[in-house]
C-alpha positions in Angstrom: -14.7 4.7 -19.8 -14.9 7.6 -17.3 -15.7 10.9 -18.9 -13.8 13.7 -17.5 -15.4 17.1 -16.1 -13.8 20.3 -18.0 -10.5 20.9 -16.1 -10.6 17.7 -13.6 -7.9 16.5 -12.3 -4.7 18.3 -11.2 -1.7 18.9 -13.1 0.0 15.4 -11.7 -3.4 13.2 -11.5 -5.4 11.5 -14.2 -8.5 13.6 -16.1 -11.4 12.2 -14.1 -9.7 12.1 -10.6 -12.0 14.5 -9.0 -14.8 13.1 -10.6 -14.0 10.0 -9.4 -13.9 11.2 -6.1 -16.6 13.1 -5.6 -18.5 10.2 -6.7 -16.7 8.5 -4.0 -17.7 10.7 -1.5 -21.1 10.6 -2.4 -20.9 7.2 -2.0 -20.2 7.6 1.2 -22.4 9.7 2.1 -25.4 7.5 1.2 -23.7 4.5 2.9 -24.0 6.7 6.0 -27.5 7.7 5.3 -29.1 4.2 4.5 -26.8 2.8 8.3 -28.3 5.5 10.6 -32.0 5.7 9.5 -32.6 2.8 10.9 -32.0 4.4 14.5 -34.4 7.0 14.3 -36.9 4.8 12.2 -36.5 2.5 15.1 -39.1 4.1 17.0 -42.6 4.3 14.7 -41.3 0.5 14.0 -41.3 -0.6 17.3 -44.5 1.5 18.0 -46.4 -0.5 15.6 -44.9 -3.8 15.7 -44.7 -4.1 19.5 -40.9 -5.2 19.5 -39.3 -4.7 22.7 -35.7 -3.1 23.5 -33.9 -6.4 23.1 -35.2 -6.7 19.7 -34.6 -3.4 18.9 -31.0 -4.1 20.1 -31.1 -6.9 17.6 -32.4 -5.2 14.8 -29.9 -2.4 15.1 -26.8 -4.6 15.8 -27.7 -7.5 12.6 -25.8 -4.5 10.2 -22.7 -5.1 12.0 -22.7 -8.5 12.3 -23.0 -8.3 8.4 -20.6 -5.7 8.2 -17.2 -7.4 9.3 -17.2 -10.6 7.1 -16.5 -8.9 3.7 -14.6 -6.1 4.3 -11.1 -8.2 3.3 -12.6 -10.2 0.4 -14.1 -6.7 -1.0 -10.4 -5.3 -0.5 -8.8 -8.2 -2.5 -11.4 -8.2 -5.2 -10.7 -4.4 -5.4 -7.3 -4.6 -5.7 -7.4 -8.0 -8.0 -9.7 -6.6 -10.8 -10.5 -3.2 -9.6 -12.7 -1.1 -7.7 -15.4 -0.2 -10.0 -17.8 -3.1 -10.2 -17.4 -4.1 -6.1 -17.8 -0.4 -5.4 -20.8 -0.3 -7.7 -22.2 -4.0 -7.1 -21.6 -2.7 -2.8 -23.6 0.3 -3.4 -26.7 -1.3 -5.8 -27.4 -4.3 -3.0 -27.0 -2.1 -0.1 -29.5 -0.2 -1.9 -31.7 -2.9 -2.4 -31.9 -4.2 0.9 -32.4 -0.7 2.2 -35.6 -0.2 -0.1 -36.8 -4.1 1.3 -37.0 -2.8 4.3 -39.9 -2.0 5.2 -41.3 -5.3 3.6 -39.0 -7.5 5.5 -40.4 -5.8 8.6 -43.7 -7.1 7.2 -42.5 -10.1 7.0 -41.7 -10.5 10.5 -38.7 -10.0 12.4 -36.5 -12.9 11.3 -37.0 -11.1 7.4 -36.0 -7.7 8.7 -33.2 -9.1 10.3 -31.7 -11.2 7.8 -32.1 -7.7 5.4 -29.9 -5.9 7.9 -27.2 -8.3 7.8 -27.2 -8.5 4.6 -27.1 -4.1 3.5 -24.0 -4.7 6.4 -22.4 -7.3 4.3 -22.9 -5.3 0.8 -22.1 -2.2 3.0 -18.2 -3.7 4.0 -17.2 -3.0 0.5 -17.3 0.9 0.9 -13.8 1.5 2.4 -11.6 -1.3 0.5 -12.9 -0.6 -2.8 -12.9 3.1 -2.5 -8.7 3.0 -1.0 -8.2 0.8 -4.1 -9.9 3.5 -6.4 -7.7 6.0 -4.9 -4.2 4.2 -5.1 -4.9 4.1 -9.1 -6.6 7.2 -9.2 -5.2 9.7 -6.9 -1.3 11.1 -7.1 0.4 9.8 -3.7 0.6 13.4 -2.9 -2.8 14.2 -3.5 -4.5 11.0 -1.3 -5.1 12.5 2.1 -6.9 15.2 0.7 -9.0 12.6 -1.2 -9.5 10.8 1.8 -10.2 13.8 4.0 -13.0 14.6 1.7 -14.2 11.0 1.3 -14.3 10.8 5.3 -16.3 13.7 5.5 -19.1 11.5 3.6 -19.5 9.7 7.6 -19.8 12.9 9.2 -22.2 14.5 6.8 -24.2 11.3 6.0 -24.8 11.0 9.3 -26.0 14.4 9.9 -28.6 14.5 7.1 -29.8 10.8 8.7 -30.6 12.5 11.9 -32.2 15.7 10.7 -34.2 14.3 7.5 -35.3 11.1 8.7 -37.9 12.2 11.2 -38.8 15.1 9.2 -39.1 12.3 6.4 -41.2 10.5 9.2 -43.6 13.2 10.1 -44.4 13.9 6.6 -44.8 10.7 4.6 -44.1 7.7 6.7 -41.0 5.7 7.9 -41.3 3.5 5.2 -41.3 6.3 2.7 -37.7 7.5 4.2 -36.5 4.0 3.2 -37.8 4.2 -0.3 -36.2 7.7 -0.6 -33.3 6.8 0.6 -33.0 3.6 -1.5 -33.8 5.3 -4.4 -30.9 7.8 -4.3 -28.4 4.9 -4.0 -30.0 3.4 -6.9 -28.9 6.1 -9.5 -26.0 7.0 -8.3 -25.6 3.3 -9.6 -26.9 4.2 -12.8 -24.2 6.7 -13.2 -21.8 5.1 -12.1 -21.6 2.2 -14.2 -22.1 4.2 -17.2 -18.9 6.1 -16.6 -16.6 5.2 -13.8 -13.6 3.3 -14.2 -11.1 0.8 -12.3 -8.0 2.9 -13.3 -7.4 5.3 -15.8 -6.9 4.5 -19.7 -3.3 6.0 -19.5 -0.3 5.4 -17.4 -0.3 7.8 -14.5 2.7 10.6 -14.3 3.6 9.1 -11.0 3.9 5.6 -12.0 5.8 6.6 -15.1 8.5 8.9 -12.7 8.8 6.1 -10.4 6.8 7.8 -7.5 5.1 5.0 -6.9 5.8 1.4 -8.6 3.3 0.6 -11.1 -0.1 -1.6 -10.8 0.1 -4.9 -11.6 -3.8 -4.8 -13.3 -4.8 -3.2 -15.8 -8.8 -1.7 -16.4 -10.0 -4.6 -17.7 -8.5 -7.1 -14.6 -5.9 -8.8 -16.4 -2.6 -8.7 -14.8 0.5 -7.7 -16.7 4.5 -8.0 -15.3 5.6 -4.7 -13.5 7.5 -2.9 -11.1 5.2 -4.6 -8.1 6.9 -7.7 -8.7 9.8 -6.1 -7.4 7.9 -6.0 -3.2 6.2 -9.1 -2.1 2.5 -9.9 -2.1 0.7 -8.7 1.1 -0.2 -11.9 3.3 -2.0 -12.2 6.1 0.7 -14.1 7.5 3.2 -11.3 6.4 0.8 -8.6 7.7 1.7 -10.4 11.1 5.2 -9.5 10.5 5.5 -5.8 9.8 6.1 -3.6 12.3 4.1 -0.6 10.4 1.0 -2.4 9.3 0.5 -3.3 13.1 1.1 0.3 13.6 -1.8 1.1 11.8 -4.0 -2.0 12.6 -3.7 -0.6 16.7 -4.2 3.2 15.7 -7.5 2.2 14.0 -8.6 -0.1 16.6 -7.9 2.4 19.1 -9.4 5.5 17.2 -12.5 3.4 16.8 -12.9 2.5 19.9 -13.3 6.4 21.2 -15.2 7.4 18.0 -17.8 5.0 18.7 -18.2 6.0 21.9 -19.1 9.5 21.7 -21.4 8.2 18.5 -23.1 5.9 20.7 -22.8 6.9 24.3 -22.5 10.7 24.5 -26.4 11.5 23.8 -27.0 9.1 26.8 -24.5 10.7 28.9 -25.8 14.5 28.7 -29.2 13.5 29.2 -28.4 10.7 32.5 -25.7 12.6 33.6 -25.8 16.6 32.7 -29.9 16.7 32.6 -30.1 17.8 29.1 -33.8 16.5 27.7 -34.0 14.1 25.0 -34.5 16.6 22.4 -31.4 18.9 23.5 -29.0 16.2 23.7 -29.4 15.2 20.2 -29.1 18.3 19.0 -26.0 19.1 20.9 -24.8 15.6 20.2 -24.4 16.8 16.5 -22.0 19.6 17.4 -19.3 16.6 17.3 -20.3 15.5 14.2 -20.5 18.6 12.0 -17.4 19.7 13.3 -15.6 16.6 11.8 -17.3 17.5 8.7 -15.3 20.6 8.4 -12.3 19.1 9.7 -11.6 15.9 8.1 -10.6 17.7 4.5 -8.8 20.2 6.3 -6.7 17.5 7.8 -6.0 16.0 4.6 -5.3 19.0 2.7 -3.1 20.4 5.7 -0.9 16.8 5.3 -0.6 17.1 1.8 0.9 20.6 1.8 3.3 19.4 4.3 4.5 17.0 2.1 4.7 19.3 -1.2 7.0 21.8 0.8 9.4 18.4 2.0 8.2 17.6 5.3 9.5 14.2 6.6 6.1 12.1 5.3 7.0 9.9 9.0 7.4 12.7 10.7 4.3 14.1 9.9 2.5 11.0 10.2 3.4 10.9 13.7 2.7 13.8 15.0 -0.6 14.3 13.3 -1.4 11.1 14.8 -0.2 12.1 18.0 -2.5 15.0 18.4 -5.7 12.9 16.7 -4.8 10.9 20.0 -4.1 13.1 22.3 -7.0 15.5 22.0 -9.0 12.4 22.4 -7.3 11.6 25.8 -7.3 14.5 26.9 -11.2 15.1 26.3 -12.2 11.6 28.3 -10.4 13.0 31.2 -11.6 16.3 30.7 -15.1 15.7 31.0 -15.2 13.7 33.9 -13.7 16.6 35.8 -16.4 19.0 34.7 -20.6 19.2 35.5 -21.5 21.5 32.8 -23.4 20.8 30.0 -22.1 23.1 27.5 -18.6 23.2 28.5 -18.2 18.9 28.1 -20.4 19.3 24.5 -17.5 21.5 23.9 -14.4 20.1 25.0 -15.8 16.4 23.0 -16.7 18.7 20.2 -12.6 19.9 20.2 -11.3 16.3 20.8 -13.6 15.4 17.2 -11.5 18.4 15.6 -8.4 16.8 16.5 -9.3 13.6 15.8 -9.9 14.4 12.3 -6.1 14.9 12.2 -5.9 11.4 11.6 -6.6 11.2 8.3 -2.8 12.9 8.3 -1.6 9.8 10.5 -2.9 6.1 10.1 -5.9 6.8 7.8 -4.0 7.3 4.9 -0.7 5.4 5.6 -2.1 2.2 3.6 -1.1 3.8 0.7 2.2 4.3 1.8 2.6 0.5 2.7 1.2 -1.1 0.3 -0.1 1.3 -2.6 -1.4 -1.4 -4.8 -3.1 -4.2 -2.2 -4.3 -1.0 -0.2 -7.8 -2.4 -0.2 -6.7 -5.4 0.6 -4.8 -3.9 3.9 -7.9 -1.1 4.6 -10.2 -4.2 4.6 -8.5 -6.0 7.2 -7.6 -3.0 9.8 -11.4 -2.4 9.1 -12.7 -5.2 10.6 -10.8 -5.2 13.2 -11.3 -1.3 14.0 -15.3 -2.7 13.5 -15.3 -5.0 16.4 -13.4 -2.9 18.5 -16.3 -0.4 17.5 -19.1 -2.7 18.6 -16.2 -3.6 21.9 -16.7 -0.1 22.9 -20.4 0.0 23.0 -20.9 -3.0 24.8 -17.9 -2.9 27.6 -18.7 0.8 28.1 -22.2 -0.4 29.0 -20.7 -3.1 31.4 -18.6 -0.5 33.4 -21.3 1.7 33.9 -22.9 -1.4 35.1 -20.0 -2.3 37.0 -19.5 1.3 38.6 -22.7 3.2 38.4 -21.2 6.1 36.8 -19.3 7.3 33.6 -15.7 7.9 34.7 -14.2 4.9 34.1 -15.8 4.8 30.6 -13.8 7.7 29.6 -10.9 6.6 31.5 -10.5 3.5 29.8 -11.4 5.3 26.7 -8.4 7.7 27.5 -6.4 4.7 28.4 -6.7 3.4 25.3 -5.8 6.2 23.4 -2.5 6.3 24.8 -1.4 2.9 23.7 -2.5 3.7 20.3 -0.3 6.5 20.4 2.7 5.1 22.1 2.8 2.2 19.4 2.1 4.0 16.4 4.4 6.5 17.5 7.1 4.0 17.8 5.8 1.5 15.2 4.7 3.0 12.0 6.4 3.4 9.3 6.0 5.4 5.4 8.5 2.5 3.3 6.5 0.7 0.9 6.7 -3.1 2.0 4.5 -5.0 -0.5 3.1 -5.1 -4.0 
């Protein structure tokens, strides 16, 4: 059973709750970590092995294609017998693969690839299993500060991946980094198997006042008759029906799509396009990313105190939303009006800020919809908002292609922003619509 910390918990969660979060977001954190080594490790590997940009493409890209087949199963396992053991199980074989691989890449490339694929398939389970957690874990009131914090974990994995890893590099080797790397997801395994837990021993207050209808699974898996039975069980086919959940499946496909843009694209951009040097644009590349460290709790914290002093929950939804997707219009417009180096790092570095708003907005509205198949639901807007990820990167190289510059990139980008807004705007919704 999970062993609280003195005092965890607030007065209207379960003891353990911020145990079980900050567990969480370490998790996430070393998911982050163990994905984006592998782009700065990229270089000594290719050095010695001879492999040339297409398979570098390859090697980098075989996570992805891993990534998006398990993301629904692990959100229905999750939600079926609880997030515990496919959290845990997620994080050990991640793990795994990511100490293999420097053998695999011994092994030749067809090993190293086929280890890739698989860290992205035991990686899919990080999301789902963790929303799960949270919907059993969390108070409904508390959740977007939960997942504010958990979200930082991207942000902040990512930027201890891009400073440590070459430091890592320079002092022991590139297979070393691996090892390290490995080896803290491996006891945070230890631990938590020896104390998490699926769902707390006790009722929680909120499913005893009717704030939220109770699970229908107990710690153990088994399933026992509640107040769940009272909302239908969430179908793919009845997914296709509801008006809200396809609000949220277009605001994360269309948040994605920008996100991953600026991840991928914006280093590129202020070295081809602003004459920043290789070593200056990712530095000044990280400017986006740290501030959405700082910002994602924030947002989450900012949303929940809305909702304590009786905001409209829809309302707010909305309009965070709203301004996630409007700073992120206006920003690809911006920066195709401007030649400055400084001033576009800037103005992308703004548009992250807002976009962190969104854990106020769609990020967090699968716990309104369905509380207790929330994994379930996270796991399938996932995978979607993961090819429209791997979309991004590839059509915004076409149109540069296509047009020899980066304008319409961020026009399209901006384009799409505005249709996420406009439909989850008029779309979403906060009713809970299945069990």
């Amino acid at each position: 059973m999970l062993t609280p910390l003195p005092n965890a918990g607030s007065p209207t969660s379960p003891p353990g709750s911020r145990w079980l979060v900050l567990m969480t977001v370490m998790a996430v954190y070393i998911c982050m970590i163990d994905r984006i080594a592998i782009s700065i490790a990229i270089i000594p590997m290719a050095e010695e092995n001879g492999w040339s940009p297409t398979i570098q493409g390859a090697v980098m890209s075989a996570f992805f294609a891993g990534y998006v087949i398990l993301q629904a199963p692990a959100g229905y396992l999750s939600d079926r017998y609880g997030g515990k053991w496919v959290l845990g199980l997620g994080v050990l074989f991640w793990s795994l693969f990511t100490v293999l691989t420097p053998l695999s890449a011994a092994l030749g490339i067809t090993m190293l690839l086929a280890c890739r694929f698989l860290m992205g398939v035991a990686e899919a389970v990080t999301w789902p299993s963790i929303y799960s957690l949270y919907s059993r874990w969390v108070h409904p009131d508390r959740r977007a500060s939960a997942v504010g914090l958990m979200n930082s974990g991207i942000a902040g994995g990512s930027v201890i991946a891009l400073i440590c890893t070459p430091w890592l590099i320079s002092v022991w080797s590139w297979q070393g980094a691996f090892y390290l790397y490995g080896a803290l997801g491996l006891l945070w395994f230890v631990y938590w198997t020896a104390q998490a837990s699926s769902r707390p021993t006790a009722t929680p207050e909120w499913e005893q006042s009717g704030v939220a209808p109770d699970s229908h699974e107990r710690a153990d898996g088994d399933t026992t008759a509640s107040s769940a039975a009272a909302y239908p069980r969430l179908t793919l086919q009845r997914m296709l029906r509801s008006r809200a959940v396809w609000a949220v499946i277009v605001a994360h496909v269309c948040i994605n799509w920008s996100l991953y843009l600026v991840l991928s694209w914006f280093p590129t951009f202020i070295n081809q396009e602003l004459g920043a040097d290789l070593q200056l644009a990712g530095f000044l590349a990280l400017a986006p990313t740290v501030v959405s460290l700082i910002m994602a709790p924030v947002a989450g914290r900012l949303f929940d105190r809305f909702i304590a002093r009786g905001a409209d929950r829809l309302k707010v939804r909305r309009v965070m939303q709203t301004i996630a997707f409007a700073g992120i219009a206006g920003a690809m417009l911006a920066v195709t009006y401007t030649d400055s180096l400084f001033l576009s790092v800037a103005i992308i570095t703004v548009s992250n800020a807002l976009t962190a708003f969104s854990v106020g907005g769609f990020a967090t509205n699968h716990l309104d919809i369905a509380p207790n198949q929330s994994g379930f639901l996270m796991g399938v807007t996932n995978t979607l908002a993961a090819i429209s990820s791997s979309a991004s990167v590839f059509v915004s190289g076409l149109i540069q292609d296509a047009t020899g510059g980066w304008d319409a990139v961020f026009q399209t980008a901006a384009l799409v922003s505005v249709v996420g807004a406009l439909i989850y705007v008029v779309f979403s919704g906060v009713e809970r619509e299945f069990g």
